[in-house]
VOSE-751149 format. One line per 8 residues: their letters; for each residue x negated, y negated, z of N, C-alpha, C, O. Coordinates in steps of 0.05 Angstrom, whole numbers, plus 5000, padded with zeros to 4 digits. Example, Ala and Ser with C-alpha at 12.3 -4.5 7.8 and 13.67 -1.06 7.14 Angstrom:
REM VOSE-751149
AS	4736/5114/5156/4754/5090/5156/4736/5066/5156/4715/5066/5169  4743/5045/5142/4727/5021/5143/4742/4999/5157/4732/4977/5161;
END
This chain:
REM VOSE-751149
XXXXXXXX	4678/5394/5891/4688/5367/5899/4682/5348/5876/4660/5345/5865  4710/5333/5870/4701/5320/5846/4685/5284/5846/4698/5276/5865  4680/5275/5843/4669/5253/5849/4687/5226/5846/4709/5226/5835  4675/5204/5858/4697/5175/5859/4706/5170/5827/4730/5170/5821  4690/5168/5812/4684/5160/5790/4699/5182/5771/4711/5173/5752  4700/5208/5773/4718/5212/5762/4739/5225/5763/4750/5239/5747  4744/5212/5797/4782/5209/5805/4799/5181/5791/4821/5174/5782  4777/5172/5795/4788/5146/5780/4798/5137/5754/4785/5135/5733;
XXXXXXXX	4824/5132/5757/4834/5130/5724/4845/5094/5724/4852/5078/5742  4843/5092/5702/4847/5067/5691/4884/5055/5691/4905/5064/5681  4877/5032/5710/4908/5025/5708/4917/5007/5680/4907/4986/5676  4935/5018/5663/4943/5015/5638/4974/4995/5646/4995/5007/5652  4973/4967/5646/5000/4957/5649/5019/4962/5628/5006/4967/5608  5044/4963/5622/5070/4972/5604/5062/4951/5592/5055/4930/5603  5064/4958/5556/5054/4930/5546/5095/4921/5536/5115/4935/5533  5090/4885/5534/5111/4873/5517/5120/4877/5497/5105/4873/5478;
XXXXXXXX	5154/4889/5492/5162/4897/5461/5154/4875/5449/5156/4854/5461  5146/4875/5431/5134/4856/5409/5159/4860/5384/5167/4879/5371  5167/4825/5383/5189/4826/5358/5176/4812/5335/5165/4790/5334  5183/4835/5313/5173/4833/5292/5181/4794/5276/5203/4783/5276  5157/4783/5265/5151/4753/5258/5159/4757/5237/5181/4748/5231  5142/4772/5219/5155/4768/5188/5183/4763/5177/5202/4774/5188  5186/4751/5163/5209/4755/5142/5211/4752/5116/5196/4735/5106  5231/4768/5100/5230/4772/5076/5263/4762/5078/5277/4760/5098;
XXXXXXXX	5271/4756/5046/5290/4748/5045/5314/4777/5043/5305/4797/5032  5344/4778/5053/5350/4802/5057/5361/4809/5022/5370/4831/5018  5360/4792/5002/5358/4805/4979/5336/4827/4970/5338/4850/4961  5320/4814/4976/5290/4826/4970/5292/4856/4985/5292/4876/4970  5294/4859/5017/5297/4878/5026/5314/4894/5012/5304/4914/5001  5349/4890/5008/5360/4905/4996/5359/4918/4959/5370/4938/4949  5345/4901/4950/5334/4916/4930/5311/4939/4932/5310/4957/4915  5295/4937/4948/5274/4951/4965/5277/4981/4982/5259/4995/4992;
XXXXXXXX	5317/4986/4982/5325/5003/5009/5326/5025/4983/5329/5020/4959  5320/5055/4999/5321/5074/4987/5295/5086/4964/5297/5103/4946  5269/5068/4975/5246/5074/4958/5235/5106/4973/5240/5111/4996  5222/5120/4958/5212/5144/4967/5183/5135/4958/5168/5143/4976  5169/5124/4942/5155/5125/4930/5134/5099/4924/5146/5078/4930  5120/5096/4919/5109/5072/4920/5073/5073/4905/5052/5074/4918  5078/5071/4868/5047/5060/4868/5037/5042/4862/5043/5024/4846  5018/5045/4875/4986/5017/4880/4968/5025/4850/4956/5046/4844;
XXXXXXXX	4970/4998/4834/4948/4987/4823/4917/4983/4840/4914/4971/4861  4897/4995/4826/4876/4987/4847/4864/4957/4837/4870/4939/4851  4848/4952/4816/4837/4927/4816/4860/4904/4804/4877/4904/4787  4852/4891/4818/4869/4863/4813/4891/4856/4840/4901/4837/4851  4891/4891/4843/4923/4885/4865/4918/4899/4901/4931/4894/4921  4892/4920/4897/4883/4926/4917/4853/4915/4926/4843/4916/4948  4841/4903/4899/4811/4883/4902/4820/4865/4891/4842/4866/4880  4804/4848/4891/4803/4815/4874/4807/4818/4841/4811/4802/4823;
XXXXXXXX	4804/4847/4840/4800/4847/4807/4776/4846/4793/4775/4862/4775  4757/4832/4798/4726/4836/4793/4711/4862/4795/4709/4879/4813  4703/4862/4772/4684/4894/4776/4654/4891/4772/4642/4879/4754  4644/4903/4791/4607/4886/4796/4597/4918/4776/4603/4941/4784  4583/4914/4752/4571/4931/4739/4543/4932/4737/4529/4914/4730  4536/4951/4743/4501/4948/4739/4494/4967/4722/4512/4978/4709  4459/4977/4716/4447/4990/4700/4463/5018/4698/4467/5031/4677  4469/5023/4723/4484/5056/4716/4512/5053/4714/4525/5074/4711;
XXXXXXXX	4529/5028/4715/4558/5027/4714/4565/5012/4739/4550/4996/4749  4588/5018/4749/4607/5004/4761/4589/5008/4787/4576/5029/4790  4587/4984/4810/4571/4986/4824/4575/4990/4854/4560/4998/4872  4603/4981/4854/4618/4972/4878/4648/4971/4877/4660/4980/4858  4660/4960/4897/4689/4952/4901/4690/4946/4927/4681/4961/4945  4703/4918/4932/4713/4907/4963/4741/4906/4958/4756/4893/4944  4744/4933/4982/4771/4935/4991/4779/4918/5017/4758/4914/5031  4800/4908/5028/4814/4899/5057/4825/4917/5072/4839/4935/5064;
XXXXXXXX	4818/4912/5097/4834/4938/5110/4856/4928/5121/4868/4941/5138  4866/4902/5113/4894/4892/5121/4913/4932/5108/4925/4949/5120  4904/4928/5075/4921/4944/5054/4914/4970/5069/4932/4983/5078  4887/4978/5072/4888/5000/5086/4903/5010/5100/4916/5030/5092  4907/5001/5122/4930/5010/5145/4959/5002/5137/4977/5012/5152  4967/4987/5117/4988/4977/5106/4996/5012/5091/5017/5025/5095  4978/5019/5078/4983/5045/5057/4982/5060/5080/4999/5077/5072  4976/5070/5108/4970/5091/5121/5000/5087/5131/5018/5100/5121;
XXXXXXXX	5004/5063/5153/5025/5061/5158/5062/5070/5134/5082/5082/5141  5056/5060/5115/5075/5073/5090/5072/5103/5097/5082/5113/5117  5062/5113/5083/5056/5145/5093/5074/5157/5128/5086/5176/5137  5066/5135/5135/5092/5155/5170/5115/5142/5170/5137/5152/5178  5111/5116/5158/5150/5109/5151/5159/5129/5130/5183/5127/5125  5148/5144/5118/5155/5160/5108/5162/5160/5076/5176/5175/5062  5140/5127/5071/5138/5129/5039/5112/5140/5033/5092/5140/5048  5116/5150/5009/5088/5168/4989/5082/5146/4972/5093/5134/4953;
XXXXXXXX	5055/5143/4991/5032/5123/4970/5017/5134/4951/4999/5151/4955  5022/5124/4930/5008/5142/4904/4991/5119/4889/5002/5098/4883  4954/5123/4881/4946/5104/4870/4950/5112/4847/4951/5136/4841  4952/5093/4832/4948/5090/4804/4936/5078/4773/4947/5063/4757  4912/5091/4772/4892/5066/4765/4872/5067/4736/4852/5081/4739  4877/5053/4706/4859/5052/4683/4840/5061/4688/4832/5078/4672  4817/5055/4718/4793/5062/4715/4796/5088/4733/4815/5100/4743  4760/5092/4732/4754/5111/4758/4728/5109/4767/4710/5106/4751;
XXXXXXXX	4724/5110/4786/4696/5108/4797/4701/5123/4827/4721/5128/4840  4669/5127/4829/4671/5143/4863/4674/5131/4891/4674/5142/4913  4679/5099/4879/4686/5083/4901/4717/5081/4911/4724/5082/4934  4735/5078/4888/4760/5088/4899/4768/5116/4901/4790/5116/4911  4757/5144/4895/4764/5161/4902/4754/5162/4927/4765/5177/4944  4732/5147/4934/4723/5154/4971/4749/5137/4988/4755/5141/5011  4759/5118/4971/4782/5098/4998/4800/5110/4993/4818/5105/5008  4808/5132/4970/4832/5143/4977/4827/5163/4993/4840/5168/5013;
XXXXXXXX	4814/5170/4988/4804/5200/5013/4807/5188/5042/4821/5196/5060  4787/5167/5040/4788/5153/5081/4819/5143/5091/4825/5138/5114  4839/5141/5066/4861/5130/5072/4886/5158/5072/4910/5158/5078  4864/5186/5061/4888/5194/5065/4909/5206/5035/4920/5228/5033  4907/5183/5016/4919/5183/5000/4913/5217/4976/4892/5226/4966  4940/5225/4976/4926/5256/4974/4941/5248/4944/4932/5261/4925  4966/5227/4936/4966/5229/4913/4956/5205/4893/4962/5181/4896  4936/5218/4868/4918/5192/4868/4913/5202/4832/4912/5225/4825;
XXXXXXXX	4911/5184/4817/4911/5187/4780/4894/5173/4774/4904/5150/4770  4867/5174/4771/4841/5157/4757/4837/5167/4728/4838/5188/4717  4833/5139/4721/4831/5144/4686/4853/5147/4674/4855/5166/4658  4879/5125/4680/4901/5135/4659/4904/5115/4647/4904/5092/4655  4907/5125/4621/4905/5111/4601/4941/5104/4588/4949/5085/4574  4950/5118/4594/4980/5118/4590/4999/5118/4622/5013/5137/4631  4995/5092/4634/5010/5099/4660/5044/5101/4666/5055/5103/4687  5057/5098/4633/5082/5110/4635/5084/5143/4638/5092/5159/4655;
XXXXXXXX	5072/5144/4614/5074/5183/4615/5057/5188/4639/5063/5211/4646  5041/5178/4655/5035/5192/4687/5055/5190/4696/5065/5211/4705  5067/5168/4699/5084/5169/4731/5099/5182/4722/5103/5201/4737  5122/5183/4693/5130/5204/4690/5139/5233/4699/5159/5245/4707  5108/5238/4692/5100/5270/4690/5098/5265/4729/5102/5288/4738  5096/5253/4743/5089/5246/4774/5112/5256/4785/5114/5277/4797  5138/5230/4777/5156/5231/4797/5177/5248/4784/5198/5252/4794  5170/5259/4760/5187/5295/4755/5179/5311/4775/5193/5324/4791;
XXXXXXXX	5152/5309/4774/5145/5335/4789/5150/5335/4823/5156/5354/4837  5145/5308/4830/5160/5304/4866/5188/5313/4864/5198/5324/4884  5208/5309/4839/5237/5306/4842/5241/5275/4854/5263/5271/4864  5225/5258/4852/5242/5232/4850/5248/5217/4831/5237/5220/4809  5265/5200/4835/5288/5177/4810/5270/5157/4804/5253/5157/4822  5264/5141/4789/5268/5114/4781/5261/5099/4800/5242/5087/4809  5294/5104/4807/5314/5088/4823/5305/5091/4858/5317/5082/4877  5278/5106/4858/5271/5108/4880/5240/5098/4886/5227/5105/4906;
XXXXXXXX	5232/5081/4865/5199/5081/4853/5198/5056/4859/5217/5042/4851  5172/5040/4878/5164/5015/4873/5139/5019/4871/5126/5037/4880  5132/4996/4857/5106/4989/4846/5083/4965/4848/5093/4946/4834  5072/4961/4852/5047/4933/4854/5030/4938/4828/5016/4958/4823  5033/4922/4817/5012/4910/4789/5006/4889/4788/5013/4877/4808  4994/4876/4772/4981/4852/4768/4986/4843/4731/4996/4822/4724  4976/4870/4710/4962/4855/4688/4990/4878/4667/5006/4894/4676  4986/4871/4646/5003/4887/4622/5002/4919/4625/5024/4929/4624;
XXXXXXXX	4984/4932/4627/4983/4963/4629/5006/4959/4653/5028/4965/4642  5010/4955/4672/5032/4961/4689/5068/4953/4687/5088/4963/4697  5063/4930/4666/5093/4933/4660/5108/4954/4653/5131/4953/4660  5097/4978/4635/5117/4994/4635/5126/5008/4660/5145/5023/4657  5116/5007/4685/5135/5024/4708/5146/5002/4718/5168/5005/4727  5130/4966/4718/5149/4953/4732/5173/4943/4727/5188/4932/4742  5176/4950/4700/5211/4945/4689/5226/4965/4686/5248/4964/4675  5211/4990/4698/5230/5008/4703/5239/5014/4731/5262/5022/4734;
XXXXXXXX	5219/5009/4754/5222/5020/4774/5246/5005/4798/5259/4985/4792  5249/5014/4817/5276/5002/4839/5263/4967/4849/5277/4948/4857  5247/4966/4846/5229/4946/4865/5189/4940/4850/5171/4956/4852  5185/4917/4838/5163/4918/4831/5158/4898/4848/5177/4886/4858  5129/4890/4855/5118/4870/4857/5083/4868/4844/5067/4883/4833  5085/4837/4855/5065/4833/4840/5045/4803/4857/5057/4783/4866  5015/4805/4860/5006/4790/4869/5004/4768/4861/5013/4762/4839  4990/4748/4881/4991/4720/4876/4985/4708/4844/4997/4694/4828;
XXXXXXXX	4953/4728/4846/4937/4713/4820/4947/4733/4803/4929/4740/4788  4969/4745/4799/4974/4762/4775/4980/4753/4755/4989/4730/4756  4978/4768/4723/4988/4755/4696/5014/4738/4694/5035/4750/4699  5015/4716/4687/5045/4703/4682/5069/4729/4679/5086/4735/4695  5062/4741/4651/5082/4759/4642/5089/4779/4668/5113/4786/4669  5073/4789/4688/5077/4809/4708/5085/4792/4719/5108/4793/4711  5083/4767/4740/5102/4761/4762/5126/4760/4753/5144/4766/4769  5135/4752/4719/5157/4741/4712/5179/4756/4722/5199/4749/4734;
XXXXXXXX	5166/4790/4713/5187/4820/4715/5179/4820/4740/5191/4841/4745  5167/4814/4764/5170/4824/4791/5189/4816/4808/5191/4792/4813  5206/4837/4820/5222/4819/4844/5212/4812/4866/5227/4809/4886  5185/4807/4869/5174/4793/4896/5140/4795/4882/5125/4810/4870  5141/4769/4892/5112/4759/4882/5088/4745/4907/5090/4722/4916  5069/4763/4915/5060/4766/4938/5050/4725/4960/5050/4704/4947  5047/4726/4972/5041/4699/4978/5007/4697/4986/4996/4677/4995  4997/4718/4980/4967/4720/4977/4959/4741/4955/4976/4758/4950;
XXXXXXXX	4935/4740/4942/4926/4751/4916/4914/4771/4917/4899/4770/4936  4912/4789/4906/4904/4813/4907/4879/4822/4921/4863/4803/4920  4869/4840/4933/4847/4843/4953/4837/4822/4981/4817/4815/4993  4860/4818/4983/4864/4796/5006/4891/4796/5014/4907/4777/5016  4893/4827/5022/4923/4829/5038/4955/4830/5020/4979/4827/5026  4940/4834/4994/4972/4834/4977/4985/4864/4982/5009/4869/4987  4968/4877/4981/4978/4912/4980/4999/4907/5017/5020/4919/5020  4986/4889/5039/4995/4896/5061/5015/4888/5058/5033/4902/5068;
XXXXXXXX	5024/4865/5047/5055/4846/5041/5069/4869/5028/5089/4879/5038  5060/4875/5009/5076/4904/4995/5091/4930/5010/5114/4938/5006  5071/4939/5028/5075/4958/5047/5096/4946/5072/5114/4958/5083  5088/4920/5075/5108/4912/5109/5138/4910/5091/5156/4923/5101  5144/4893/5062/5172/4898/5056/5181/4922/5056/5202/4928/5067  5165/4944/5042/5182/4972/5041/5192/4977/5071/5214/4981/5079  5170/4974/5083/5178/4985/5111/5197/4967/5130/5209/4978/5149  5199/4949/5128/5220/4934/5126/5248/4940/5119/5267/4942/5135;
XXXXXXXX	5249/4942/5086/5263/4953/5083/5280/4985/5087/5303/4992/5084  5255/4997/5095/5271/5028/5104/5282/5024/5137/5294/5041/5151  5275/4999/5144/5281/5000/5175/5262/5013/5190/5270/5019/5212  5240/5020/5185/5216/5033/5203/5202/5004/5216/5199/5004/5240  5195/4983/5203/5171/4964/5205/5168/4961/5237/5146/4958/5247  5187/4963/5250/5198/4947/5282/5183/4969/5291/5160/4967/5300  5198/4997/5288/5185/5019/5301/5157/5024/5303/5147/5033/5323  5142/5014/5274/5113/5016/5277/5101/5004/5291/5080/5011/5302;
XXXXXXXX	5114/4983/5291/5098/4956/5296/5095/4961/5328/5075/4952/5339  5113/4976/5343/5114/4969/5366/5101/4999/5381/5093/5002/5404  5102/5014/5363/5089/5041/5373/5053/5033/5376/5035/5043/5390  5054/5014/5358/5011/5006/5364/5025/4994/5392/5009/4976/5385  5035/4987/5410/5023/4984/5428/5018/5007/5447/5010/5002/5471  5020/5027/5439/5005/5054/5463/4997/5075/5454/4995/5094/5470  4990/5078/5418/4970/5097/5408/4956/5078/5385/4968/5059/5375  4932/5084/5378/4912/5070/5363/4911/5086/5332/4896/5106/5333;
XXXXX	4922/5084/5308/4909/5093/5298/4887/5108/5292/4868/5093/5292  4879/5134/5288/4858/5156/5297/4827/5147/5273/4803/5144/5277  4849/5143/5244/4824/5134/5225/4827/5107/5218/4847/5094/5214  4793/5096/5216/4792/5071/5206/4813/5067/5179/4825/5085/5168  4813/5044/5175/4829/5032/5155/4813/5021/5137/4823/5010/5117;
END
């Protein structure tokens, strides 16, 4: 005989479709349609840019989990988040790991010939590549790729070449503005958006 307590299940009311607030301008979007691909700069455009160094080296990194779930979410709309990043330290290989991110390049010193040698080897175009940078090492993919952007406090010369320039600065939700246009643009954003109301994300962000 089973007990009151646990016959008892929780009444769950049908939640309200929730219509998506944001907007982007529909230029923006349609330069944006047909991305497969998508990489993230880490400092400047996924943190503040600041790097706290101490006696043994790099000491830290404050990430947002706005971007977190912004890159997880990418990933089931069915873009490939790829970081891409000059430095390396064991602090962003641990947030790519908690995020998931299985394709990830620390220490490149030449980030043309990576992505390159990257999006040969996926079999994607160009013409299918967006990007988030901030500083000079990233202009060469962002004047090549379908869609660049670039955050608030980024280099003059990088917003100049970006077709969307974030309305907040890097490590304070720029990567998430990045992520909601793609998805936006592929036509997923609505779907996501409305599927949180009756499953939870499984991993933190």
């Amino acid at each position: 005989m089973t007990t009151a307590s646990a016959q008892a299940q929780p009444v769950i009311p049908p939640g309200r479709p929730v219509r998506p607030t944001l907007h982007f301008d529909p230029a923006l979007l349609l330069q944006a349609q047909g991305v497969r691909l998508a990489i993230f700069d880490v400092d400047g455009c996924l943190t503040d840019g600041r790097i706290y160094i101490g006696a043994d080296g790099e000491a830290e990194k404050a990430f947002n989990t706005l971007d977190g779930h912004g890159i997880k979410l990418l990933a089931r709309g069915g873009i490939t988040p790829v970081v891409l990043t000059g430095r390396d330290s064991p602090a962003v290989r641990r947030r790519c790991a908690d995020l998931g991110v299985s394709e990830a390049l620390f220490g490149v010193h030449d980030k043309l010939a990576a992505a390159a040698a990257l999006l040969a080897r996926r079999g994607v175009d160009w013409s299918e590549l967006a990007v988030i940078g901030d500083d000079w090492p990233d202009l060469p993919l962002m004047s090549r790729c379908a869609f660049a952007c670039a955050p608030a406090q980024a280099h003059a010369e990088v917003r100049a070449v970006a077709h969307h320039v974030t309305s907040v600065p890097g490590g304070q939700g720029a990567g998430r503005e990045f992520c909601d246009l793609l998805l936006m643009a592929a036509g997923r954003y609505a779907e996501l958006l409305n599927g949180h109301l009756t499953t939870l994300d499984g991993a933190s962000a």
